[in-house]
C-alpha angles and dihedrals in degrees: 000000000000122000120192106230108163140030124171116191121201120193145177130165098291114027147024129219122196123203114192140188125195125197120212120190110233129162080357091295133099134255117194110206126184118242120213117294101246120205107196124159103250118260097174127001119200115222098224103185113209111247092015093158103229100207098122083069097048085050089247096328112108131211112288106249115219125185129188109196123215094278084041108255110155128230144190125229139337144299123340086355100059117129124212103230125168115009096163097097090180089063103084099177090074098223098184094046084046095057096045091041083055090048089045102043090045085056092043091053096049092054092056088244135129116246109241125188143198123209126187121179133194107247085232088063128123111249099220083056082066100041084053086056105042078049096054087054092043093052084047091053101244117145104162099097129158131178114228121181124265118277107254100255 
């Protein structure tokens, strides 16, 4: 089964160029490959602000913000109200964010709403930190995941 993750849209005045990845489940993991580059003249473009909360969507219940620090403990959400999660780095099946992603989903779900994430990483970290992650949300069935950029420490 192939799920669309990531699209990245370039464009100028004249043209639009789309780059694509898909993920396909296999030995309960995930594999990212690349789709065709496409080059089409724009018909109609979509303004997408950075940090537009989405919680109109979601009916009052924002995107789950999930950090992975620089040795690769997890945390939930942002500022004074992060929560240290999962600091075993050897556990790859992520008890504690599993936990929280079942509780969130579950809300989510009730309020006839999509589950959306946000993931930053520490550029240090380990990328398999990151693919354990990114497989916790796909066997949750959460597919609405953005990359933001890490908090200043």
């Amino acid at each position: 089964m192939h799920l669309p993750v990531l699209l990245i849209s370039l464009h100028g005045h004249q043209s639009l160029l789309s780059i694509g990845l898909f993920v396909q489940a296999i030995n309960g993991g995930l594999a990212m490959q690349p789709i065709e580059m496409e080059h089409r003249e724009p018909q109609e473009m979509v303004e997408i602000h950075a940090g537009q909360e989405e919680k109109e969507e979601n009916k009052g219940i924002a995107p789950l913000v999930i950090s992975i620090d620089d040795k690769g403990v997890i945390y939930l959400g942002t500022g004074a109200e992060k929560e240290t999660l999962d600091a075993d780095t050897a556990n790859q099946k992520l008890p504690l964010l599993k936990a929280k992603l079942e509780a969130y989903s579950a809300a989510v779900k009730a309020a006839e709403g999509k589950p959306k994430v946000q993931l930053s990483a520490s550029a240090e970290v380990k990328q398999q930190r990151v693919v354990d992650v990114l497989n916790l949300l796909a066997e949750h069935h959460i597919s609405a995941v953005t990359f933001i950029q890490p908090e200043a420490p």
